[in-house]
N, C-alpha and C positions, 0 to 999 in steps of 0.2 A: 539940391543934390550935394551929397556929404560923402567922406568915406565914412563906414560905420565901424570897424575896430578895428587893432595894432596899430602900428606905429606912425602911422596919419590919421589916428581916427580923429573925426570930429571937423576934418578940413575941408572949404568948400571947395566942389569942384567947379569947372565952368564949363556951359554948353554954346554947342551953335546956335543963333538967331535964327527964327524961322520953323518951315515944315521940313524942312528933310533929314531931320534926324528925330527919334524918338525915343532919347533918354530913359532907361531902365529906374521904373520909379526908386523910392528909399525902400517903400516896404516889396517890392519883389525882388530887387537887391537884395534885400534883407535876408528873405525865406530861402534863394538860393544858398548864401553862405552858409545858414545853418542847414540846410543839407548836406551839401559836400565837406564841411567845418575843418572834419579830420583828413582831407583827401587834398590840402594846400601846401603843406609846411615842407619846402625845400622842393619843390616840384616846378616844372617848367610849365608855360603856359602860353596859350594860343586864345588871342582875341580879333576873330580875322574879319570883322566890321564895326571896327572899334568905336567908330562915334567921337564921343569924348574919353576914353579909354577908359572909365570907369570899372569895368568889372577887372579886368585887370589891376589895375591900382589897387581894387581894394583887395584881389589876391596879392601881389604883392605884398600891401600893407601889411597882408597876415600869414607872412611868412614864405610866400613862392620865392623861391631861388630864381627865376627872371622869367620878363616875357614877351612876346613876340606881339605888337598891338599892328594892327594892316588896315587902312583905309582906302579908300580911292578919292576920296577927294583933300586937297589940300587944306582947305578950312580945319576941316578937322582933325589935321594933323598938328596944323598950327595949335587948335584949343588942345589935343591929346599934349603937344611937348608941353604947354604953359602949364596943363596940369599935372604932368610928373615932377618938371620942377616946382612947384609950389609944396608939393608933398615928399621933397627931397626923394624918391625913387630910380629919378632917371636915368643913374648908373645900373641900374640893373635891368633895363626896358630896351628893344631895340622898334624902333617906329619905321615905319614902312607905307609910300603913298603910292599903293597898287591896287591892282584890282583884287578883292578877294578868292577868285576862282581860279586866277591866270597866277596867285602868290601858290597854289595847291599844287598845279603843274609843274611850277621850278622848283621847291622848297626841299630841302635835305633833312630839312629838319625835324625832329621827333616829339612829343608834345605828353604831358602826363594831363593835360586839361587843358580843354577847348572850349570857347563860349562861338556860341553863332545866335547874332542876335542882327540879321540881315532888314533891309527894307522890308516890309509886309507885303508890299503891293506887287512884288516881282518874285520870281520860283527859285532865287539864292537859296534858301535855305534847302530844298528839296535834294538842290544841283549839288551844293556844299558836301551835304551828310553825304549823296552818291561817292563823291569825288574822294571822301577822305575813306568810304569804304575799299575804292579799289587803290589806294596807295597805303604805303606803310609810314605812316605817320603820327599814328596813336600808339603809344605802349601798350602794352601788356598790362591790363587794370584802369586803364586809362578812361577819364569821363568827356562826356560831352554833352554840356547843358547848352540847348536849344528854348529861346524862347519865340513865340508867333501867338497869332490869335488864336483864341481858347478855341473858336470854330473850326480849327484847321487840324486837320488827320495826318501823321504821318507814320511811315509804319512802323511795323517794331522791328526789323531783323532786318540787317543788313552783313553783308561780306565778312567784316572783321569787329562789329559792336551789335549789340541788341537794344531795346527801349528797357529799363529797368524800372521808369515811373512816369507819370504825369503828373503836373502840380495846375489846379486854377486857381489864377488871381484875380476876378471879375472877368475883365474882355483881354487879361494877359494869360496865356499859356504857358507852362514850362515844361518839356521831357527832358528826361533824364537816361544817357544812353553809356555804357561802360562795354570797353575792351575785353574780352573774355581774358583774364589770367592765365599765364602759362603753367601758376604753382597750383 
C-alpha cells in the first residue's frame, strides 16, 4: 500500500495486523482518484472510517486543503498518525478516535468530500449515507464515494445527494453520490 500521486507519491503506507481492517487495494484506490481527479484540489475532506487513513492522505497528497480522518479504534489511529507523519501531511489532517456515527451527530463541520469505506459486515455504511442525508454536512456539489461489496444495493436518492455512478472492481464495489449544486 502506496500513496499513488503528488506530493507523497510513491510512500509506503502502513496497516493494521490482522482481520479488522480491510485496506482499499492500489488499484481501487487508483480508479477512485481518477474519477474524482478534478474534484480534490483545495477542498476539505471527510474520511470517517479511516483504517489507516489512506484515502485521505492520498487526497491530501493531491491537493485537499485538509482533512478530517475518524476512527474508533485506537490502533488505527496510531497507524493513521505514523502515516501522516511519514508523508509529511500531518499539519494539515485533524485525527479523531471516535465512533463514526456518533462523529455525525456532534460535527459542525462541512465536508466538499466524503469517503465511507466502513466494516462490510455491519449496516455503517447504510446508517452513514442516512445520517449525512438528514444533516447539513455535504456542500453544495459535494461527493461521497462509498465503497462495499459489489453484491450490495444501495439506493440512489437520498435527502440532500443522489447515486451518480457505480464502479466494479471484482468483489469491490464503488458509488459515487454528489450534493445537488445550488449554481
Amino acid at each position: 500500500m502506496r500513496v499513488i500521486a503528488g506530493s507523497a507519491r510513491s510512500v509506503p503506507l502502513l496497516s493494521r495486523e490482522g482481520l479488522e481492517t480491510r485496506p482499499t487495494t492500489d488499484r481501487v484506490k487508483e480508479a477512485i482518484f481518477n474519477i474524482i481527479q478534478f474534484e480534490i484540489e483545495g477542498r476539505q475532506v471527510l474520511d470517517l472510517f479511516g483504517g489507516s487513513g489512506q484515502m485521505a492522505i492520498e487526497a491530501l497528497s493531491r491537493g485537499a486543503a485538509g482533512a478530517v480522518i475518524v476512527d474508533r479504534s485506537q490502533d488505527s489511529i496510531s497507524v493513521i498518525r505514523k502515516n501522516l507523519e511519514k508523508t509529511r501531511l500531518a499539519d494539515r489532517a485533524q485525527v479523531l478516535c471516535a465512533d463514526g456515527l456518533e462523529y455525525l451527530e456532534r460535527t459542525k463541520n462541512r465536508f466538499d468530500l466524503i469517503f465511507l469505506d466502513p466494516p462490510y459486515r455491519e449496516n455503517l455504511l447504510e446508517n452513514a449515507l442516512k445520517r449525512i442525508s438528514e444533516i447539513d454536512i455535504l456542500k453544495s456539489g459535494g461527493i461521497i464515494v462509498c465503497e462495499r461489496p459489489s453484491d450490495k444495493a444501495l439506493p440512489d436518492d437520498y435527502a440532500a445527494f443522489r447515486r451518480v455512478r457505480d464502479y466494479r472492481y471484482g468483489k469491490t464495489g464503488v458509488s459515487v453520490f454528489r450534493a445537488e449544486s445550488l449554481s
